[in-house]
C-alpha positions in Angstrom: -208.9 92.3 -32.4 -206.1 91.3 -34.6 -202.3 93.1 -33.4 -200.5 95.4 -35.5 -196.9 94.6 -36.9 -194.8 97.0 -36.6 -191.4 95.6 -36.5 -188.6 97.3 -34.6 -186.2 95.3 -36.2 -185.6 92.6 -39.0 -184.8 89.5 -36.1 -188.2 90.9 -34.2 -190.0 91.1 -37.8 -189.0 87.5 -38.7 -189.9 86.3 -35.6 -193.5 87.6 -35.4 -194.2 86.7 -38.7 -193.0 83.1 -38.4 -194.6 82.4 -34.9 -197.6 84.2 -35.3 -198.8 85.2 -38.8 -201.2 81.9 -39.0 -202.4 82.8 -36.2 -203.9 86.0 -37.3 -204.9 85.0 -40.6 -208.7 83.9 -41.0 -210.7 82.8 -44.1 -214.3 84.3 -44.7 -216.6 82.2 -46.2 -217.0 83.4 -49.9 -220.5 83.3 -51.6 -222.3 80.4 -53.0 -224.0 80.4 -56.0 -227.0 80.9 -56.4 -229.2 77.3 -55.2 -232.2 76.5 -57.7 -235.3 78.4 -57.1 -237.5 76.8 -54.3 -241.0 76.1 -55.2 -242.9 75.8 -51.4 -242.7 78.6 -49.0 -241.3 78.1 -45.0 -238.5 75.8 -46.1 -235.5 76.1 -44.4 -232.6 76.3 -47.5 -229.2 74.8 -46.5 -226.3 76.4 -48.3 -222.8 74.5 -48.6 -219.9 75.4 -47.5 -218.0 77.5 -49.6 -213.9 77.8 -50.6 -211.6 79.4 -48.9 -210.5 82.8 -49.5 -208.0 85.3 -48.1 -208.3 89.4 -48.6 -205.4 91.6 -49.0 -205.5 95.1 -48.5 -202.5 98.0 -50.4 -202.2 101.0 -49.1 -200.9 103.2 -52.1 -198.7 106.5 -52.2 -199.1 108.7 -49.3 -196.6 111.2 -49.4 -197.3 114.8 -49.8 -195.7 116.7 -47.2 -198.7 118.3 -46.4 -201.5 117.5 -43.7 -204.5 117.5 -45.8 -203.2 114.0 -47.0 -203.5 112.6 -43.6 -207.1 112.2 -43.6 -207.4 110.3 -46.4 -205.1 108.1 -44.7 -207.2 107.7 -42.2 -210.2 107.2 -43.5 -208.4 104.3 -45.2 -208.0 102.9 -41.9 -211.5 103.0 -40.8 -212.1 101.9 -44.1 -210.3 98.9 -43.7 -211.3 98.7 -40.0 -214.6 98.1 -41.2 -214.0 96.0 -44.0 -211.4 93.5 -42.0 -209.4 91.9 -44.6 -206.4 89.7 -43.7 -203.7 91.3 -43.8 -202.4 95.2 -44.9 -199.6 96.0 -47.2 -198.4 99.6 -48.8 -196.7 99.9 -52.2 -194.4 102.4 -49.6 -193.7 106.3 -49.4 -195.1 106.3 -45.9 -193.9 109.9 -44.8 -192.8 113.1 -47.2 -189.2 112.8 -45.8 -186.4 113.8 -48.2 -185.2 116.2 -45.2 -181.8 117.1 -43.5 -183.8 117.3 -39.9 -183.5 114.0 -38.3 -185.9 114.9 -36.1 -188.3 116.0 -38.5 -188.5 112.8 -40.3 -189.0 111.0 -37.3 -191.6 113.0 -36.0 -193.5 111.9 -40.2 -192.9 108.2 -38.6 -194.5 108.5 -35.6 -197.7 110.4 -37.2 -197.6 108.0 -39.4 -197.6 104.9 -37.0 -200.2 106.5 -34.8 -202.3 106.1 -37.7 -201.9 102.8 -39.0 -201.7 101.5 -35.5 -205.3 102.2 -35.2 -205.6 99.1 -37.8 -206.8 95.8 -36.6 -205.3 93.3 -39.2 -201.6 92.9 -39.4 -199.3 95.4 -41.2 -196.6 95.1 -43.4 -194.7 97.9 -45.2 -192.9 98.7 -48.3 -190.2 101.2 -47.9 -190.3 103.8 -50.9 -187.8 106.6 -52.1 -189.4 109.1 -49.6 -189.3 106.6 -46.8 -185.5 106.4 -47.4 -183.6 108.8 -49.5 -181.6 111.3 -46.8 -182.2 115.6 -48.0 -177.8 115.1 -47.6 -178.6 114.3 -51.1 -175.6 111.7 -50.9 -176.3 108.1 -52.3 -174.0 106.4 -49.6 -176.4 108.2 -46.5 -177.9 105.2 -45.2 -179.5 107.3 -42.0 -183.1 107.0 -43.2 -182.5 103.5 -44.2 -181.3 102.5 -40.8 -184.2 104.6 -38.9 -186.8 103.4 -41.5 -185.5 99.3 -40.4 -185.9 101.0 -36.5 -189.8 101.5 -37.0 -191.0 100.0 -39.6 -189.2 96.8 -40.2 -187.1 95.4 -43.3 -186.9 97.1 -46.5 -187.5 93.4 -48.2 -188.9 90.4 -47.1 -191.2 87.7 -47.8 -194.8 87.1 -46.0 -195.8 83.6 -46.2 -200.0 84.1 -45.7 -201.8 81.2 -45.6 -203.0 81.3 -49.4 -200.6 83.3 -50.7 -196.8 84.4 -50.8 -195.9 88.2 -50.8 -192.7 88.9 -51.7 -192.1 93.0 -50.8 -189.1 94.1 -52.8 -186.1 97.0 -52.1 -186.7 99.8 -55.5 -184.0 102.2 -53.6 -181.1 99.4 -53.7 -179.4 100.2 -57.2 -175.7 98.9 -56.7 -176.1 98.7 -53.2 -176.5 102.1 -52.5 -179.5 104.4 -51.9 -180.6 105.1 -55.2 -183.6 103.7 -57.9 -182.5 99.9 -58.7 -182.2 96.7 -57.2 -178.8 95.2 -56.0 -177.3 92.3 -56.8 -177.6 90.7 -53.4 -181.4 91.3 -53.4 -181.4 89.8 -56.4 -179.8 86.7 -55.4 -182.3 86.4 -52.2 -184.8 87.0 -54.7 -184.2 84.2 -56.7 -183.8 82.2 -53.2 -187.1 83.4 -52.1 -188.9 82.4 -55.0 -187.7 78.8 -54.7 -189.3 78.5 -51.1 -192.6 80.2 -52.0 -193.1 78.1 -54.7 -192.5 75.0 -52.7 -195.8 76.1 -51.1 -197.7 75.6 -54.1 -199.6 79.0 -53.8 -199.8 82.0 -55.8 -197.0 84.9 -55.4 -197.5 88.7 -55.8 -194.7 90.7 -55.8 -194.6 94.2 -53.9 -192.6 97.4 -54.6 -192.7 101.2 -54.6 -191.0 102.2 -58.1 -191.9 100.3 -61.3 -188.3 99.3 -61.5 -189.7 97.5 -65.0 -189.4 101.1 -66.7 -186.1 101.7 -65.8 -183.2 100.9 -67.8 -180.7 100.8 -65.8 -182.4 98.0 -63.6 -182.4 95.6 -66.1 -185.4 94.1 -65.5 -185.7 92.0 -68.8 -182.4 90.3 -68.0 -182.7 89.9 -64.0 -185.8 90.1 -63.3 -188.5 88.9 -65.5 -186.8 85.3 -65.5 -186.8 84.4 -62.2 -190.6 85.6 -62.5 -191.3 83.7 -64.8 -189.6 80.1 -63.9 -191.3 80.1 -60.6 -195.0 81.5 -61.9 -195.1 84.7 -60.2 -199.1 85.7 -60.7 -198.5 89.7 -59.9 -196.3 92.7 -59.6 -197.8 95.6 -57.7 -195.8 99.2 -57.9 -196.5 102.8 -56.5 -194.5 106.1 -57.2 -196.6 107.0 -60.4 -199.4 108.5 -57.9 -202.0 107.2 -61.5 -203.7 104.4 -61.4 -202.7 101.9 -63.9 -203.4 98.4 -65.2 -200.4 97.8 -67.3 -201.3 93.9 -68.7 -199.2 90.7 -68.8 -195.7 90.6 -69.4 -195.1 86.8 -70.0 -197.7 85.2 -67.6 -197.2 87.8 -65.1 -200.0 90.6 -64.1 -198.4 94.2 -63.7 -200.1 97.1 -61.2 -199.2 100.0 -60.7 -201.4 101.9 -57.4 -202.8 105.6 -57.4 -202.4 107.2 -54.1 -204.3 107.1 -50.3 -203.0 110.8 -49.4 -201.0 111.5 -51.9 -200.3 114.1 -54.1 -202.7 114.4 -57.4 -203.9 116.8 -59.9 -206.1 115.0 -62.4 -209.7 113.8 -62.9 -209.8 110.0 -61.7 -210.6 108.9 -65.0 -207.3 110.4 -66.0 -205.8 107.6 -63.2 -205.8 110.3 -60.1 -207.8 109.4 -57.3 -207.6 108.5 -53.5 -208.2 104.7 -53.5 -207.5 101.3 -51.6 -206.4 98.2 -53.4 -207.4 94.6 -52.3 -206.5 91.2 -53.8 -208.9 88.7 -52.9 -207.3 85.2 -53.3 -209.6 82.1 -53.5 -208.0 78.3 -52.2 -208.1 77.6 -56.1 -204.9 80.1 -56.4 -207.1 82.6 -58.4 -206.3 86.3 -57.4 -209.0 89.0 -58.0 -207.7 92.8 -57.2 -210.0 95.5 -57.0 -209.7 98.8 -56.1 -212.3 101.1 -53.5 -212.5 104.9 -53.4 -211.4 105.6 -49.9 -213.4 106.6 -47.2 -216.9 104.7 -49.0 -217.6 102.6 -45.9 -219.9 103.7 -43.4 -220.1 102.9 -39.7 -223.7 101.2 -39.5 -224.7 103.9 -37.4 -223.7 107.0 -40.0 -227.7 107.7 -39.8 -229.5 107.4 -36.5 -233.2 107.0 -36.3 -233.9 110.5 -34.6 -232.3 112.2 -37.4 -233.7 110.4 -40.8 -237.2 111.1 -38.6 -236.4 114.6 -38.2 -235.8 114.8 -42.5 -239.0 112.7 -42.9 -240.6 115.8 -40.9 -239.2 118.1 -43.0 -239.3 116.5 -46.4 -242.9 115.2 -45.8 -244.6 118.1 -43.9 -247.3 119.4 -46.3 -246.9 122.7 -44.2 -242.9 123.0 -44.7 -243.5 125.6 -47.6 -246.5 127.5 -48.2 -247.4 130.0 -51.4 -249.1 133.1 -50.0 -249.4 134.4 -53.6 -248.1 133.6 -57.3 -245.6 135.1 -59.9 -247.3 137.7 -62.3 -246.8 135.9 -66.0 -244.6 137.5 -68.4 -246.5 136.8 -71.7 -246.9 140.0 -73.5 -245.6 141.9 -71.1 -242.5 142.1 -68.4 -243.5 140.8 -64.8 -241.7 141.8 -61.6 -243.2 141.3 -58.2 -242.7 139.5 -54.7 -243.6 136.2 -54.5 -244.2 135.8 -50.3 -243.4 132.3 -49.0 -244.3 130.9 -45.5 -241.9 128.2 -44.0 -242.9 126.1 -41.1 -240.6 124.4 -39.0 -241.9 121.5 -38.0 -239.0 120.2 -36.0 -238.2 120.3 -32.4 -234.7 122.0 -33.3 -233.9 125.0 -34.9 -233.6 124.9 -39.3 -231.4 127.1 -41.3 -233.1 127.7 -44.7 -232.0 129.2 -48.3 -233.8 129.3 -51.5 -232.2 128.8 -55.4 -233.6 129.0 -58.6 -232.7 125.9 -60.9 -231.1 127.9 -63.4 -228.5 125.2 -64.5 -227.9 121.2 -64.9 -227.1 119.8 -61.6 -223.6 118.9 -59.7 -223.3 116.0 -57.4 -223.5 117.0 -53.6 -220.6 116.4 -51.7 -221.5 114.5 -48.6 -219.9 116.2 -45.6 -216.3 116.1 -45.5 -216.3 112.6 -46.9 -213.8 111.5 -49.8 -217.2 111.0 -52.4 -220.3 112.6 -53.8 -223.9 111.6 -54.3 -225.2 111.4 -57.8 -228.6 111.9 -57.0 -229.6 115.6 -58.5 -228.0 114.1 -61.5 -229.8 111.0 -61.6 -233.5 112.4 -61.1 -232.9 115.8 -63.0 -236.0 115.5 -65.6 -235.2 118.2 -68.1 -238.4 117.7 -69.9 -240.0 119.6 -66.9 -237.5 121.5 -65.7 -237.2 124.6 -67.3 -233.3 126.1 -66.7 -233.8 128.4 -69.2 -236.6 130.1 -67.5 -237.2 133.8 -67.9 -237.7 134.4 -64.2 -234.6 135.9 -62.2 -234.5 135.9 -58.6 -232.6 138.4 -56.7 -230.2 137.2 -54.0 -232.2 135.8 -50.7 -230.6 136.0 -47.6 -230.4 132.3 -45.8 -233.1 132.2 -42.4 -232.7 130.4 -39.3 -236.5 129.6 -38.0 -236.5 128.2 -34.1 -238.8 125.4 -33.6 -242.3 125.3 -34.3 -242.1 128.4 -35.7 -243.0 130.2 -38.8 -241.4 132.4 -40.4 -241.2 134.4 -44.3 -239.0 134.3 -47.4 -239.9 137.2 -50.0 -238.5 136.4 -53.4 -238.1 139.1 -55.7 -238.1 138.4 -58.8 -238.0 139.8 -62.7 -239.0 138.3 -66.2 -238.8 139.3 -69.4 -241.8 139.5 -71.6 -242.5 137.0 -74.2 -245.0 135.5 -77.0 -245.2 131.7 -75.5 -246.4 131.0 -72.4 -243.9 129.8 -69.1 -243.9 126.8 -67.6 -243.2 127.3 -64.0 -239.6 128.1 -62.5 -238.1 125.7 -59.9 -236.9 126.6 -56.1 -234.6 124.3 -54.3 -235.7 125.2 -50.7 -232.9 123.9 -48.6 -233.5 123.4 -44.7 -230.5 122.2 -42.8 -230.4 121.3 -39.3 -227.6 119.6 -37.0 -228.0 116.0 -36.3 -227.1 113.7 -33.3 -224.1 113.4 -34.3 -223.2 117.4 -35.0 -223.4 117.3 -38.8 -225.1 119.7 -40.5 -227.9 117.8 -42.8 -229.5 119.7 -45.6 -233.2 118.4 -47.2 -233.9 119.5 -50.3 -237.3 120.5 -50.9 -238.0 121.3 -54.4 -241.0 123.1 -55.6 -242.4 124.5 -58.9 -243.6 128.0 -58.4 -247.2 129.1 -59.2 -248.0 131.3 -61.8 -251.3 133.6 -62.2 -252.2 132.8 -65.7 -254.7 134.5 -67.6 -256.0 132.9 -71.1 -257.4 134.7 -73.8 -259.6 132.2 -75.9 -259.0 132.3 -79.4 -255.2 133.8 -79.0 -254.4 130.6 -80.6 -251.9 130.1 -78.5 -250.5 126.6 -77.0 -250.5 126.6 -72.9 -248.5 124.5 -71.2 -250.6 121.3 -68.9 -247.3 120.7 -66.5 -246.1 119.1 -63.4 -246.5 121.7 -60.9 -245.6 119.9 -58.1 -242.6 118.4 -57.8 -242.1 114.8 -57.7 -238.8 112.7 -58.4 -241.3 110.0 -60.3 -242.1 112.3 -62.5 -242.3 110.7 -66.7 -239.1 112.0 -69.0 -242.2 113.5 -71.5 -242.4 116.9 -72.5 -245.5 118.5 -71.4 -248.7 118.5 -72.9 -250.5 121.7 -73.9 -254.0 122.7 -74.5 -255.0 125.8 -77.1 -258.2 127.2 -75.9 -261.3 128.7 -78.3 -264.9 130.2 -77.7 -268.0 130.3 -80.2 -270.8 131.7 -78.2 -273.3 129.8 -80.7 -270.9 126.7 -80.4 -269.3 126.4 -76.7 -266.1 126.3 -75.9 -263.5 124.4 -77.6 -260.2 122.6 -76.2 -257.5 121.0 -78.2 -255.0 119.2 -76.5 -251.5 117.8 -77.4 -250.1 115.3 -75.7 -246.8 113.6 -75.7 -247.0 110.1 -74.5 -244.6 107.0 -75.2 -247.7 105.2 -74.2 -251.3 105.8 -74.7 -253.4 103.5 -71.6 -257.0 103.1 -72.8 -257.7 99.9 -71.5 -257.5 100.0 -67.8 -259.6 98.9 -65.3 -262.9 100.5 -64.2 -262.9 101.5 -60.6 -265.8 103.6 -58.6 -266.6 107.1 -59.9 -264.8 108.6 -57.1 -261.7 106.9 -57.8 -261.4 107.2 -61.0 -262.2 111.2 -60.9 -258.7 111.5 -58.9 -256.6 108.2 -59.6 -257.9 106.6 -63.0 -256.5 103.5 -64.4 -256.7 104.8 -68.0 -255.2 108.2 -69.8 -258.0 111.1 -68.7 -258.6 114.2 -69.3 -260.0 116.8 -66.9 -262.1 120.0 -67.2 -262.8 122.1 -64.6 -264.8 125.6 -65.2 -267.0 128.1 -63.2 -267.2 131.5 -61.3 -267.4 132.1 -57.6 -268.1 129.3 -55.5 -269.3 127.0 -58.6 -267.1 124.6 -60.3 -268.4 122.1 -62.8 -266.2 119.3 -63.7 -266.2 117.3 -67.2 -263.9 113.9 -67.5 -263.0 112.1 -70.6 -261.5 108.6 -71.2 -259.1 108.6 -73.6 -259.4 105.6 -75.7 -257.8 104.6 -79.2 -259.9 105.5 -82.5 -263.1 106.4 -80.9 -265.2 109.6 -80.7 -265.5 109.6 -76.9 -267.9 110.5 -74.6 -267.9 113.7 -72.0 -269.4 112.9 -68.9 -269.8 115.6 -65.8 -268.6 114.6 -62.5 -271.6 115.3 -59.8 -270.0 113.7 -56.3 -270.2 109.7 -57.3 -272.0 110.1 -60.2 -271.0 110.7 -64.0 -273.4 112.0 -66.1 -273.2 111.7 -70.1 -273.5 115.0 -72.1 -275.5 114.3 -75.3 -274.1 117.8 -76.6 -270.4 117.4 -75.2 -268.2 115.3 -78.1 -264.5 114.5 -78.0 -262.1 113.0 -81.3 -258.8 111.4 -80.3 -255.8 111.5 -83.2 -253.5 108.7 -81.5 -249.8 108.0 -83.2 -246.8 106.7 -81.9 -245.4 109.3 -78.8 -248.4 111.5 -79.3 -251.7 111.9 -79.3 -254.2 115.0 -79.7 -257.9 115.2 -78.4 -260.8 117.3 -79.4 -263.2 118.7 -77.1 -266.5 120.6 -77.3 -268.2 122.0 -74.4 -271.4 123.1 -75.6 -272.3 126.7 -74.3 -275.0 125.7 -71.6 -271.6 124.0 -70.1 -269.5 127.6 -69.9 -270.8 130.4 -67.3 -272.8 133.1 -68.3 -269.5 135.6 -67.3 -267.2 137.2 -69.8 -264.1 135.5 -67.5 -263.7 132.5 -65.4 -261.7 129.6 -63.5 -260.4 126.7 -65.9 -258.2 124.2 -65.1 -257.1 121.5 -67.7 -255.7 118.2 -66.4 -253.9 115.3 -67.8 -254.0 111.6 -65.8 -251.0 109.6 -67.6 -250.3 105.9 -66.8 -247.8 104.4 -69.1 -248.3 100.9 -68.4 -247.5 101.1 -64.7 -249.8 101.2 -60.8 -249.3 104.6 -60.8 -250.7 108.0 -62.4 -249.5 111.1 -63.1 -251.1 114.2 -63.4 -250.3 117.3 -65.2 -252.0 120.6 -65.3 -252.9 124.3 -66.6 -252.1 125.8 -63.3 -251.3 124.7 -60.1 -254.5 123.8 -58.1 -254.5 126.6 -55.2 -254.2 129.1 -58.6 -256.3 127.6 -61.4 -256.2 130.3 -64.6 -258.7 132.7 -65.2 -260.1 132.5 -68.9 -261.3 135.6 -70.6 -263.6 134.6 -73.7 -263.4 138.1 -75.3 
């Protein structure tokens, strides 16, 4: 474990740094590139050594005067904890200050210190305006000065590290007093320090709190940017601004000015606000790379814990979770309203709080706990080409549930929907079970699920029926659904025209047994499935480019041509629409039955995906007359 400087004066700062600041400072071995691809398997690949390199870690703007800034603070610690970079600096305003109660500002150092003291690479501060500047409001009250020196070391001074000088600057020194600017004297050491550092022959950066650059009455062009530029200084680094901001060259020199770590902010990050860390990473060749990290982003490599990721397996994975004891009444023609009864099953050997919420909207990111970021995933595998938001179905409030292990218990969603001419596709339910981990957090798994609908078909209606993804599936394509429209001749048979949409259309797939192919086909299919009672008869066709294509009937492992069955495919690019003819020895003799239209897409890839008329447990009923 590396010690922490904290310097309770300027002799005892000098002294540590000069007798053991090598000493702390280590050099990680940076990345090779890439070797050449090796051509035999079981070698044993020797990579060289790499350069030298040193990483530097800012601390930005804390102040706010208010707790809730202390915890990104200190998730910037275990941040950098984690991460272990060389050495810490700040860009200062440590504590709120700016008070008239000694004791009070004191007490801001100490909270602070217990803090940063938890750091295992050496620290080095910047003193800011809030870290000095007495509430007396009297330029010539050195008392926060003098106590800041006490605890936290000089307010400027040079750090020699191995591959780099840091030279942290005094922004609170204008004429000497305590006030924006930078005295004369400073200056002069400055110019002195500047000399020595580049003796070394390594890169300097230049530390501050204000961006004394922007201030007139500093001077900067005149006293400043000389000496920066005779002895090649590579970067200035500034706070105060709590916004983020790269602010170019001036001469040869890079200019940076921090956001905050606990600060104060009010703004979207893109507009420059945002809790952040700052790191310079400086190679032996004397190139600097900064880059900034969102604070609190690193995670201890036990954040999840087998038990629990085996516990949301179990929950996400259990085929039992969530069961459909009936369906949702469809609204075409005319309004539904109903109870649609739901069994959860807890399959876990602790308790599960659940609650239940209609996708009704484009998703949000999730926060993640009381961490300082949020997870894109809804975002990123929100498909809105099956997703429905502007479904007609509203659910009424449900009440949240806490089922006890191995237990089962119900949900009834009420719902309403107003009639309409189309058909529905099905609504979405985000079934959320929560349940508190090893490590007393409370994890939600998010089970969606499409809901079932009772569909009746009318042949002839001449109406278009959606073929969807009932069940739910984050690989699902970005296509629009397919849809069938549905017509009966009795001296003809029954007639099914489907539109698909399809960026690609797979005809040329490989054959595999009869079975397989009935429920995981290699090629584009299309399946039938019709009968009453206990008898279901099953026709499959291939879809294949240009062709009239044959109807075969699925009998266990056997497929069986229909000499009166005929298909047509219309293929173009993104769509294509097939023609099928059942003849009427192939529908039953009953005025209504079970149908089920399915859809087997591959678009190129190992794996299929299947859409349908209605969801499996519920296939429709179609009425012929």
């Amino acid at each position: 474990m590396r010690p922490v400087v904290l310097a309770r004066s300027f002799d005892s700062f000098i002294t540590l740094c000069l007798t053991s600041s090598l000493a702390w400072l280590s050099s990680p071995v940076a990345l090779a590139a890439p070797p050449a691809p090796a051509k035999a398997d079981g070698i044993t690949i020797k990579v060289p050594a790499s350069p030298k390199q040193q990483v530097i870690a800012i601390f930005p703007d804390r102040t706010t005067g208010r707790d809730w800034g202390l915890r990104y603070l200190r998730e910037g610690v275990e941040d950098l904890n984690r991460i272990q970079p060389d050495a810490v600096f700040t860009v200062g305003d440590l504590v709120q200050g700016y008070t008239r109660l000694r004791e009070e500002y004191t007490r801001q150092q100490d909270e602070y210190l217990g803090i940063v003291g938890q750091l295992k690479a050496p620290f080095y501060p910047t003193p800011g305006n809030h870290d000095v500047v007495s509430g007396a409001r009297s330029y010539d009250d050195r008392t926060y000065a003098d106590l800041y020196r006490e605890k936290f070391g000089p307010l400027y001074f040079s750090t020699e590290l191995e591959l780099l000088t840091i030279i942290v600057l005094f922004t609170e020194d204008g004429d000497g007093l305590i006030k924006p600017g930078i005295s004369d004297t400073q200056v002069a050491w400055l110019e002195s320090t500047l000399k020595s550092a580049a003796a070394r022959n390594r890169p300097i950066a230049v530390l501050m709190h204000r961006p004394l650059w922007h201030d007139r009455a500093t001077k900067w062009e005149e006293r400043i940017d000389p000496l920066l530029a005779k002895y090649s200084v590579a970067w200035v680094i500034a706070g105060h601004y709590h916004a983020l901001q790269d602010e170019g060259t001036r001469g040869k020199t890079r200019y940076l000015i921090l956001g905050t770590c606990g600060g104060t902010i009010d703004q979207h990050p893109l507009a420059g606000q945002l809790q952040h860390l700052t790191f310079l990473v400086v190679h032996e060749t004397g190139k600097i790379e900064p880059y900034h990290q969102v604070v609190g982003t690193t995670l201890p490599v036990d954040w999840i814990r087998v038990v629990d990721q085996t516990a949301a397996f179990r929950l996400k994975g259990s085929t039992k979770a969530i069961r459909f004891e009936n369906a949702l009444v469809d609204p075409l023609h005319a309004r539904a309203e109903g109870t649609l009864e739901v069994a959860i099953e807890n399959p876990l050997d602790i308790p599960i709080f659940v609650s239940a919420h209609a996708i009704k909207d484009f998703p949000v990111p999730w926060s993640v706990g009381t961490l300082s970021w949020t997870s894109r995933t809804p975002i990123d595998i929100f498909n809105p080409f099956v997703t429905d938001i502007d479904t007609p179905f509203v659910f009424m409030p449900i009440q949240p549930i806490t089922i006890a292990p191995h237990a089962v218990a119900n949900l009834s969603l009420r719902y309403t929907a107003d009639s309409g001419p189309t058909p529905v596709v099905p609504p979405e339910m985000d079934f959320i079970a929560s349940f508190t981990d090893s490590q007393n957090r409370s994890v939600p798994v998010h089970m969606r699920r499409r809901l079932p609908i009772e569909r009746t078909i009318t042949a002839n209606d001449g109406l278009e029926y959606p073929i969807a993804a009932w069940e739910h599936s984050e690989y699902d394509e970005t296509e629009s659904n397919a849809s069938a429209r549905v017509d009966f001749d009795p001296s003809a048979g029954l007639t099914i025209a489907i539109t698909a949409r399809d960026e690609l259309l797979s005809s040329d797939g490989p054959r595999q047994s009869v079975r397989k192919d009935a429920v995981d086909p290699a090629r584009d299919m299309v399946r039938i499935e019709i009968g009453s009672g206990a008898e279901m008869r099953t026709f499959i066709a291939f879809v294949k480019t240009g062709a009239v294509l044959e109807i075969s009937e699925l009998k266990g492992d056997e497929l069986t041509p229909m000499a009166a069955a005929a298909a047509r495919l219309d293929a173009s690019l993104g769509e294509w629409r097939l023609h099928l003819e059942l003849p009427t020895a192939c529908v039953p003799a009953e005025n209504q039955f079970r149908i089920n239209i399915g859809i087997a897409d591959n678009d190129g890839h190992y794996h299929t995906q299947w859409r349908w008329l209605a969801p499996k447990a519920v296939p429709a009923t179609l009425r012929l007359r």
